[in-house]
LUMLUMDREN-2810 file (N, C-alpha, C; in Angstrom, 1 decimal):
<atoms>
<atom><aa>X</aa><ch>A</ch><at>N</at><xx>-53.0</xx><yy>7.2</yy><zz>-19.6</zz></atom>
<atom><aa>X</aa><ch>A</ch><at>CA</at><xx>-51.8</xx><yy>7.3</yy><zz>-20.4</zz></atom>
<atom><aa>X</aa><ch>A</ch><at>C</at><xx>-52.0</xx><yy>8.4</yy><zz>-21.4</zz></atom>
<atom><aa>X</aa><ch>A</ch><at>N</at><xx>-50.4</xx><yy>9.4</yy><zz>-21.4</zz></atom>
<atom><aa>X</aa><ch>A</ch><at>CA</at><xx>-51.3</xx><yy>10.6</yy><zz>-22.4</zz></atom>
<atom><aa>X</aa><ch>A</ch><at>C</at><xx>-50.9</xx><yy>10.2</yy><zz>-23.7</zz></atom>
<atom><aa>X</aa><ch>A</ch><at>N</at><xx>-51.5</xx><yy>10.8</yy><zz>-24.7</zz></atom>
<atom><aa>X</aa><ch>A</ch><at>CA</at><xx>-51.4</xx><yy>10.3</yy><zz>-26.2</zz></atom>
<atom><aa>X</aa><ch>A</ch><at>C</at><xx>-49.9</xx><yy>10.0</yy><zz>-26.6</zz></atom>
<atom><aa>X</aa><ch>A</ch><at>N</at><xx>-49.1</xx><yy>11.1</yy><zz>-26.2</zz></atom>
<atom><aa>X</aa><ch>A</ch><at>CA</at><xx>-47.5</xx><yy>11.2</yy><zz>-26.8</zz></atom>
<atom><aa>X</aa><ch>A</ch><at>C</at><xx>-47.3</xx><yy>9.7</yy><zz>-25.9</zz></atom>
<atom><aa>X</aa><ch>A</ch><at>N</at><xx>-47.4</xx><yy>9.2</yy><zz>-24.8</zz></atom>
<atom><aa>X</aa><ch>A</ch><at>CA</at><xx>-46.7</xx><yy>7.8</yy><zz>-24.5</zz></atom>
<atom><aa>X</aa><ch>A</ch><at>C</at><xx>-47.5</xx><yy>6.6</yy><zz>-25.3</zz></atom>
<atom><aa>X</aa><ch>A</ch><at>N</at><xx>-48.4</xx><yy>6.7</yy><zz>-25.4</zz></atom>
<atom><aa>X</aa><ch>A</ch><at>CA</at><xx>-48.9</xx><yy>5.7</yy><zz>-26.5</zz></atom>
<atom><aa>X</aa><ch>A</ch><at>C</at><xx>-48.5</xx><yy>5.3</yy><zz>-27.8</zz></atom>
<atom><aa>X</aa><ch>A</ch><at>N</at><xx>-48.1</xx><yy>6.7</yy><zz>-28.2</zz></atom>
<atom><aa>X</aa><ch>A</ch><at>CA</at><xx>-47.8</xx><yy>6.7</yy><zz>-30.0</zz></atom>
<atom><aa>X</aa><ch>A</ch><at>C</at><xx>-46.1</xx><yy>6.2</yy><zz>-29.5</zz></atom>
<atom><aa>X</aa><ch>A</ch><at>N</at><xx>-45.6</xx><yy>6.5</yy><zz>-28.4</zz></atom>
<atom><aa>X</aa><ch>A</ch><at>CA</at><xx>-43.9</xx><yy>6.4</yy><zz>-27.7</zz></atom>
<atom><aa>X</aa><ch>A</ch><at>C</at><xx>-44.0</xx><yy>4.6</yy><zz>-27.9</zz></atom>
<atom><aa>X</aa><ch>A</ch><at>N</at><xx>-45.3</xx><yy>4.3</yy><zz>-27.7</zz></atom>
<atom><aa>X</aa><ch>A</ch><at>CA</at><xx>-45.0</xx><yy>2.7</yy><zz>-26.7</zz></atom>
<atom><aa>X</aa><ch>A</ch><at>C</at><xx>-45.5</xx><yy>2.0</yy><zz>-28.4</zz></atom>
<atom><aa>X</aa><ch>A</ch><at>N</at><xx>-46.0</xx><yy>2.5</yy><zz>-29.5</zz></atom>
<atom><aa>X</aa><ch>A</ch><at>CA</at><xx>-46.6</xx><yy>2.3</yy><zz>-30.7</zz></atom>
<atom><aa>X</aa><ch>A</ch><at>C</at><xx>-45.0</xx><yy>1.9</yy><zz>-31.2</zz></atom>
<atom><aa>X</aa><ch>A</ch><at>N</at><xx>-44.4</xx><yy>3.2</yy><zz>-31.2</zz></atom>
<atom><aa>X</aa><ch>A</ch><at>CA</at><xx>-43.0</xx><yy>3.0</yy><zz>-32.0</zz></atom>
<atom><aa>X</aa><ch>A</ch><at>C</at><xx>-42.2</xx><yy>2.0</yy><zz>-31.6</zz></atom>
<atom><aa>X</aa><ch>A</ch><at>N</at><xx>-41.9</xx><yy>1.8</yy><zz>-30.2</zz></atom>
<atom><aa>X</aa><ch>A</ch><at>CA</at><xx>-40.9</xx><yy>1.3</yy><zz>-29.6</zz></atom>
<atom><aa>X</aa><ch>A</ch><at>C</at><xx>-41.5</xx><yy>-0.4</yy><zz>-30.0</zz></atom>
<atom><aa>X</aa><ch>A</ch><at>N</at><xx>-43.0</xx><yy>-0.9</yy><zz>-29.9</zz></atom>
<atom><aa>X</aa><ch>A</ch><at>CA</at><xx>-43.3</xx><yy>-2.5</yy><zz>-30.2</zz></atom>
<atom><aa>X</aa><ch>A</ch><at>C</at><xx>-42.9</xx><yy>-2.4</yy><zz>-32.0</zz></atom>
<atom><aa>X</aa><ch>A</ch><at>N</at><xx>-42.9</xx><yy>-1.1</yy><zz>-32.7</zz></atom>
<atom><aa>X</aa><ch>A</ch><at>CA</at><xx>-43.0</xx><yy>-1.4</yy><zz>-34.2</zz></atom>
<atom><aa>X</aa><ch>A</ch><at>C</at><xx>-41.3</xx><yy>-2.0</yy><zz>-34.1</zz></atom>
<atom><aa>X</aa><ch>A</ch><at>N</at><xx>-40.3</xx><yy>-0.9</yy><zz>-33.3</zz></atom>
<atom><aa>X</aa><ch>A</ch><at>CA</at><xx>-38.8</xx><yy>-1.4</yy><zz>-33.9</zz></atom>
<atom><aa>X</aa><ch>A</ch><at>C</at><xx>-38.3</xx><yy>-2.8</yy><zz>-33.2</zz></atom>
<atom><aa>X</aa><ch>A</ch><at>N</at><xx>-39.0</xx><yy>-3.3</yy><zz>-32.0</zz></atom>
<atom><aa>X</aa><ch>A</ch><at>CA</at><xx>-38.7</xx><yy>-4.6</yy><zz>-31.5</zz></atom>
<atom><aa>X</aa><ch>A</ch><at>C</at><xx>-39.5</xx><yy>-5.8</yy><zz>-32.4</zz></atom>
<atom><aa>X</aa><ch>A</ch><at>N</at><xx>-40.6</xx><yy>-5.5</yy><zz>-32.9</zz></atom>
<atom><aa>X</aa><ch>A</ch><at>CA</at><xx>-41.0</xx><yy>-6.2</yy><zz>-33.3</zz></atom>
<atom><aa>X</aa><ch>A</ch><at>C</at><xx>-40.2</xx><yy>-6.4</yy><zz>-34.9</zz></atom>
<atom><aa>X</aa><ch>A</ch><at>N</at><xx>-40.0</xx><yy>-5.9</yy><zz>-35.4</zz></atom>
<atom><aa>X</aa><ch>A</ch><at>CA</at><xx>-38.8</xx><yy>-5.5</yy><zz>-36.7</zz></atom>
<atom><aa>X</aa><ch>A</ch><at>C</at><xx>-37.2</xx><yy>-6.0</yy><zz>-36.1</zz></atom>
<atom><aa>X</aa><ch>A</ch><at>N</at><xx>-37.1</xx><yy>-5.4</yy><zz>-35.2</zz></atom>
<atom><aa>X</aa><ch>A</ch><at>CA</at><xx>-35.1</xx><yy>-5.6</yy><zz>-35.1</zz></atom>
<atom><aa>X</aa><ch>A</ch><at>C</at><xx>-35.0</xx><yy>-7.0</yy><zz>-33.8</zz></atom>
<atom><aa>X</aa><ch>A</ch><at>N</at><xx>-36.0</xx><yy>-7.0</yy><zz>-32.7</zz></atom>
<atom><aa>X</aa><ch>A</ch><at>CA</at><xx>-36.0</xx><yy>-8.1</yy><zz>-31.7</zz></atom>
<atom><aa>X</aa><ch>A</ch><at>C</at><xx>-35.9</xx><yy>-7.6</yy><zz>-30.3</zz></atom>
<atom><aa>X</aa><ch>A</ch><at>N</at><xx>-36.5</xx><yy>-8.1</yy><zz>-29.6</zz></atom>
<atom><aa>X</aa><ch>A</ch><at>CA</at><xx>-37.1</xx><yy>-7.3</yy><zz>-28.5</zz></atom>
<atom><aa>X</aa><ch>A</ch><at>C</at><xx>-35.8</xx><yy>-6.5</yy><zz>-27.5</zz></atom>
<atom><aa>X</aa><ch>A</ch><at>N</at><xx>-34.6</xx><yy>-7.0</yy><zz>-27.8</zz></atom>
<atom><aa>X</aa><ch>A</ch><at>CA</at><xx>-33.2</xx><yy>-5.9</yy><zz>-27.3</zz></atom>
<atom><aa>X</aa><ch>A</ch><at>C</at><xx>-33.1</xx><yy>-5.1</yy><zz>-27.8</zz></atom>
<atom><aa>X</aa><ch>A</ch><at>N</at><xx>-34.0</xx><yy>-4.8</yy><zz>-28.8</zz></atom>
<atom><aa>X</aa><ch>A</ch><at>CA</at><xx>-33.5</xx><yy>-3.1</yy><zz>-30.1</zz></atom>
<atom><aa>X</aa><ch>A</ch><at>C</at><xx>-33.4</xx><yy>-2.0</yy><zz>-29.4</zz></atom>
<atom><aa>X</aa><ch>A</ch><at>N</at><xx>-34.7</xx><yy>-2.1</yy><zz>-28.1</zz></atom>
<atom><aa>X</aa><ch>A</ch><at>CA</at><xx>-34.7</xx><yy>-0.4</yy><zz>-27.5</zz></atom>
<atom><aa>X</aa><ch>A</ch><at>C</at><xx>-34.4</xx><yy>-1.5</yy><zz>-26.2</zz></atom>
<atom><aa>X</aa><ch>A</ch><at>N</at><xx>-33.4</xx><yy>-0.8</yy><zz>-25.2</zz></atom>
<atom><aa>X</aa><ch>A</ch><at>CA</at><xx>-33.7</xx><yy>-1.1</yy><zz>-23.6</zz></atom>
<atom><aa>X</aa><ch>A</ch><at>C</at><xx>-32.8</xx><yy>0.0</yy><zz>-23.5</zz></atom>
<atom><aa>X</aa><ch>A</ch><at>N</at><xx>-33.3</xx><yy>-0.2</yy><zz>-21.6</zz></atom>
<atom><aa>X</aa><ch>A</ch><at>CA</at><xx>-32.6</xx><yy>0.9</yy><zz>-21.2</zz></atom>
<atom><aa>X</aa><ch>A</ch><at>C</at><xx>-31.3</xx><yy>0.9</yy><zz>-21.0</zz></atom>
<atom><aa>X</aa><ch>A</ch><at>N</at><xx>-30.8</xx><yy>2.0</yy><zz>-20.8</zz></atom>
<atom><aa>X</aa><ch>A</ch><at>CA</at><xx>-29.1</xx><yy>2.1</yy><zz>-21.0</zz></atom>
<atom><aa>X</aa><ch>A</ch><at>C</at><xx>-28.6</xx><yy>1.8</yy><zz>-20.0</zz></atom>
<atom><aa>X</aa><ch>A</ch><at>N</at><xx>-29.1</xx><yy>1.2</yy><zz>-18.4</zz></atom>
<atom><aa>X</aa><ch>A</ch><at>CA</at><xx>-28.5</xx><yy>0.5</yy><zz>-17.4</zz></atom>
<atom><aa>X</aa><ch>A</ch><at>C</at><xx>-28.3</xx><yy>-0.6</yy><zz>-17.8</zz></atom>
<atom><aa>X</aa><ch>A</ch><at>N</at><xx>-28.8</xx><yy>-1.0</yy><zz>-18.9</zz></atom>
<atom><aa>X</aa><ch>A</ch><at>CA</at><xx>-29.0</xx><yy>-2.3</yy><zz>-19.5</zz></atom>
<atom><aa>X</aa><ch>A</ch><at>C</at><xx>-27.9</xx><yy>-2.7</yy><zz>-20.5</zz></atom>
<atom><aa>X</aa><ch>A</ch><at>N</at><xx>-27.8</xx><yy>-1.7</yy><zz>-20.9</zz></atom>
<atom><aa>X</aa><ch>A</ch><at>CA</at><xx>-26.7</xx><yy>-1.8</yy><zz>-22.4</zz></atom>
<atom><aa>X</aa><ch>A</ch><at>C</at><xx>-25.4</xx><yy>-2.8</yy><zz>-21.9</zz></atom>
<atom><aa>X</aa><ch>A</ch><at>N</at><xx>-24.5</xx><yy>-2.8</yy><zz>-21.4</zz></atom>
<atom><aa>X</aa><ch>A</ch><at>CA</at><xx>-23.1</xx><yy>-3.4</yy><zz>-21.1</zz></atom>
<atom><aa>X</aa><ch>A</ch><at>C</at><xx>-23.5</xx><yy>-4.1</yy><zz>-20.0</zz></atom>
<atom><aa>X</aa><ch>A</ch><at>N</at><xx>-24.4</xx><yy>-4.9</yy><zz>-19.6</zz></atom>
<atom><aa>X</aa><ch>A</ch><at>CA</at><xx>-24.7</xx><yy>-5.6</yy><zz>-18.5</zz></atom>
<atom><aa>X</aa><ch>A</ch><at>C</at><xx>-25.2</xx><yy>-7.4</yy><zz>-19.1</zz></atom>
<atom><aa>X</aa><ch>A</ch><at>N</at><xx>-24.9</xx><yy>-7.8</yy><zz>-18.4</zz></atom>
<atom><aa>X</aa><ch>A</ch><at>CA</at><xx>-25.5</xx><yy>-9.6</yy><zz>-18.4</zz></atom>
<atom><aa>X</aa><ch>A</ch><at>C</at><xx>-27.1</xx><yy>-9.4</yy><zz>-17.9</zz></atom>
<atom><aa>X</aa><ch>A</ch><at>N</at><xx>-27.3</xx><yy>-9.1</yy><zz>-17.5</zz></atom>
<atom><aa>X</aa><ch>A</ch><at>CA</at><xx>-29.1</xx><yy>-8.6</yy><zz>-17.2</zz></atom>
<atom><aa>X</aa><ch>A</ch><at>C</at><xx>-29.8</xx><yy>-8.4</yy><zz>-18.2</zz></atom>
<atom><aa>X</aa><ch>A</ch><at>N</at><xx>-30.9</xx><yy>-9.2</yy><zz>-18.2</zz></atom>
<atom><aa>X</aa><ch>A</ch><at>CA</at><xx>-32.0</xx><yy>-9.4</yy><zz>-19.6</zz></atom>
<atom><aa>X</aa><ch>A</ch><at>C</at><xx>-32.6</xx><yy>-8.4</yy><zz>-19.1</zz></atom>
<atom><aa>X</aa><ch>A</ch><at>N</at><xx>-33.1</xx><yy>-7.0</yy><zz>-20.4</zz></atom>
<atom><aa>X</aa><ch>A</ch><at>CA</at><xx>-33.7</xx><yy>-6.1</yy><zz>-19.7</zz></atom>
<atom><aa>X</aa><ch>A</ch><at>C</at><xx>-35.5</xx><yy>-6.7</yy><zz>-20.3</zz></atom>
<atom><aa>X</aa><ch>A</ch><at>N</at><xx>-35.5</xx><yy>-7.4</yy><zz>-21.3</zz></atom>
<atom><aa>X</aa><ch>A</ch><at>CA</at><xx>-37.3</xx><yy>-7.6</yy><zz>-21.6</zz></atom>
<atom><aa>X</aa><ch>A</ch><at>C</at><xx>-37.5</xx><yy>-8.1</yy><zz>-20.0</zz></atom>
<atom><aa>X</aa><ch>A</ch><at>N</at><xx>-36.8</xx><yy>-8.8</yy><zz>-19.1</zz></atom>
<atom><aa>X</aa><ch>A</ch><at>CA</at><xx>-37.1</xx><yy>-10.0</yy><zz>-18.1</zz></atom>
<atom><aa>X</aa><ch>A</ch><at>C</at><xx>-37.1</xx><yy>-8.9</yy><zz>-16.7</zz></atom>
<atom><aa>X</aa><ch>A</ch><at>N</at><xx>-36.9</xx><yy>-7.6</yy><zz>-16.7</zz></atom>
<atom><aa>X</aa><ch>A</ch><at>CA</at><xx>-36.9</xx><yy>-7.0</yy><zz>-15.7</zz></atom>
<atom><aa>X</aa><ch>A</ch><at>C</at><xx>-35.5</xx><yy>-6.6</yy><zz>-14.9</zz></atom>
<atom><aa>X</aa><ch>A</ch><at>N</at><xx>-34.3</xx><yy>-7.2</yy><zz>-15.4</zz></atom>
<atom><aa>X</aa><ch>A</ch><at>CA</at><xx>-33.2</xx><yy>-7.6</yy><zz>-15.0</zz></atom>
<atom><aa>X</aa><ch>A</ch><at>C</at><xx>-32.9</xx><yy>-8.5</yy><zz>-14.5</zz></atom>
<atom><aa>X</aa><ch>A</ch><at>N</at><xx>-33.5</xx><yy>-10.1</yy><zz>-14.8</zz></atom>
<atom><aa>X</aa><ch>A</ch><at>CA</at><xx>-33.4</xx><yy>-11.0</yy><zz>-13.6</zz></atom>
<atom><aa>X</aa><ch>A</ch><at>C</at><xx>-33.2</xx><yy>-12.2</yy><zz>-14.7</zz></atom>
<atom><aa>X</aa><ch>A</ch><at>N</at><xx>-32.4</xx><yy>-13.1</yy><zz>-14.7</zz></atom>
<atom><aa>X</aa><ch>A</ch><at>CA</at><xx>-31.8</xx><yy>-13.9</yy><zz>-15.5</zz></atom>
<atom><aa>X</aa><ch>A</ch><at>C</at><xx>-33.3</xx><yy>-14.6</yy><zz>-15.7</zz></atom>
<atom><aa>X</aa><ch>A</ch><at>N</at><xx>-33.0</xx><yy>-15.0</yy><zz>-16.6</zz></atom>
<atom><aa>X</aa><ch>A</ch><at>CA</at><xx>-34.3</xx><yy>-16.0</yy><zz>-17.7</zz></atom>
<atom><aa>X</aa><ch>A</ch><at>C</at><xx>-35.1</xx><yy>-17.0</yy><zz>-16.4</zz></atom>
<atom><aa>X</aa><ch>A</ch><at>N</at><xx>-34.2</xx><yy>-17.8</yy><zz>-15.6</zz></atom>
<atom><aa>X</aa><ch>A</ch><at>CA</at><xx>-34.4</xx><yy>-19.2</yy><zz>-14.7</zz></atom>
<atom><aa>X</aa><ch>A</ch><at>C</at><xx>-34.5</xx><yy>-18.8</yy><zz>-13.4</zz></atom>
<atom><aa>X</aa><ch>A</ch><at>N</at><xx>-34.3</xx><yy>-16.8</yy><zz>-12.9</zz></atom>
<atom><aa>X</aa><ch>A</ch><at>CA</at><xx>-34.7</xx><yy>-16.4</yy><zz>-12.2</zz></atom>
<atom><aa>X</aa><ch>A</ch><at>C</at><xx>-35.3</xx><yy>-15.8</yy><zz>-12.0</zz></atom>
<atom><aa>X</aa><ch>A</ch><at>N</at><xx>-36.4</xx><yy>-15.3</yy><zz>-12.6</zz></atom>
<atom><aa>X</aa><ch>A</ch><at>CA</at><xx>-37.8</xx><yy>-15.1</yy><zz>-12.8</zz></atom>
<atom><aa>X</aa><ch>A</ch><at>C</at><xx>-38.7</xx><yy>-15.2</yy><zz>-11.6</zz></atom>
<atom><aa>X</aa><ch>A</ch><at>N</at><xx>-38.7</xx><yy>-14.3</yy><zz>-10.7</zz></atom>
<atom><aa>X</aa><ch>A</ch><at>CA</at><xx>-39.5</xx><yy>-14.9</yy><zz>-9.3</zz></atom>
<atom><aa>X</aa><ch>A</ch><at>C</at><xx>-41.3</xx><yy>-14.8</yy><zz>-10.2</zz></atom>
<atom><aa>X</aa><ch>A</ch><at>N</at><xx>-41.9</xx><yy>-15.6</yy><zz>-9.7</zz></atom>
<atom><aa>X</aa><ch>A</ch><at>CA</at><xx>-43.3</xx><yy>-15.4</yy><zz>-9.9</zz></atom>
<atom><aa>X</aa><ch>A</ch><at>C</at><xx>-44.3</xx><yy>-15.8</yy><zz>-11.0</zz></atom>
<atom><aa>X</aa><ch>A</ch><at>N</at><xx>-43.0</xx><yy>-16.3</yy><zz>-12.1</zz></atom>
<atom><aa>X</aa><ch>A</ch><at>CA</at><xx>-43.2</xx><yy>-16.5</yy><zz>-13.5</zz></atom>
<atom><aa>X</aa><ch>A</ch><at>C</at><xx>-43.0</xx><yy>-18.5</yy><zz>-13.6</zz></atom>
<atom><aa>X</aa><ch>A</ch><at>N</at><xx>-44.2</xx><yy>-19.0</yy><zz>-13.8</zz></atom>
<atom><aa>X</aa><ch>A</ch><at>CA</at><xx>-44.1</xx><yy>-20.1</yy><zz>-13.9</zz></atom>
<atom><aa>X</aa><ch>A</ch><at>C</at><xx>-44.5</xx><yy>-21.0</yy><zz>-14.8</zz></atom>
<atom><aa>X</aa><ch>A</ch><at>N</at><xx>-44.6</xx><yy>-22.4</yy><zz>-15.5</zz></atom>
<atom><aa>X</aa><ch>A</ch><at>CA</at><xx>-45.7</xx><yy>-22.9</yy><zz>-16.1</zz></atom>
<atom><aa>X</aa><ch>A</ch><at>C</at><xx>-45.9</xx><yy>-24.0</yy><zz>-15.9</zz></atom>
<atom><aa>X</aa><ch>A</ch><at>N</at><xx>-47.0</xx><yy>-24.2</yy><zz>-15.6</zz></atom>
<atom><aa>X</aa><ch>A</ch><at>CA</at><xx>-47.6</xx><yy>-25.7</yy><zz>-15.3</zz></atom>
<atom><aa>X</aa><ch>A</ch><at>C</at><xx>-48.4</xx><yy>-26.4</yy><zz>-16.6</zz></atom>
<atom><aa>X</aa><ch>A</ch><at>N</at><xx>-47.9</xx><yy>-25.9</yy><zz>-17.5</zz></atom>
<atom><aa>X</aa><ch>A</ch><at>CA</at><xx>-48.2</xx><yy>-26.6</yy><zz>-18.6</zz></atom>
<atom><aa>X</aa><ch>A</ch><at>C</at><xx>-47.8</xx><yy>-27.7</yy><zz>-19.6</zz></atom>
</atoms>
């Protein structure tokens, strides 16, 4: 990874972590029902994501 996407991916966890993790997504994202932290895939449809705890 080159330096400039690091310091990119630095900023982007500082403003989510401050405003909440919808602060930055992508703009296919913006006007849509699709969770963009979740990949686009509703919260309960999560393939692959489970807990047995």
């Amino acid at each position: 990874m080159s330096v400039k996407n690091e310091l990119l991916d630095k900023a982007v966890d500082k403003i989510r972590a401050k405003f909440g993790d919808e602060a930055i997504m992508r703009g296919v994202f913006a006007n849509s029902d699709l969770k963009p932290i979740l990949g686009g895939y509703p919260d309960d449809e999560h393939p692959g994501i489970s807990s047995i705890l």
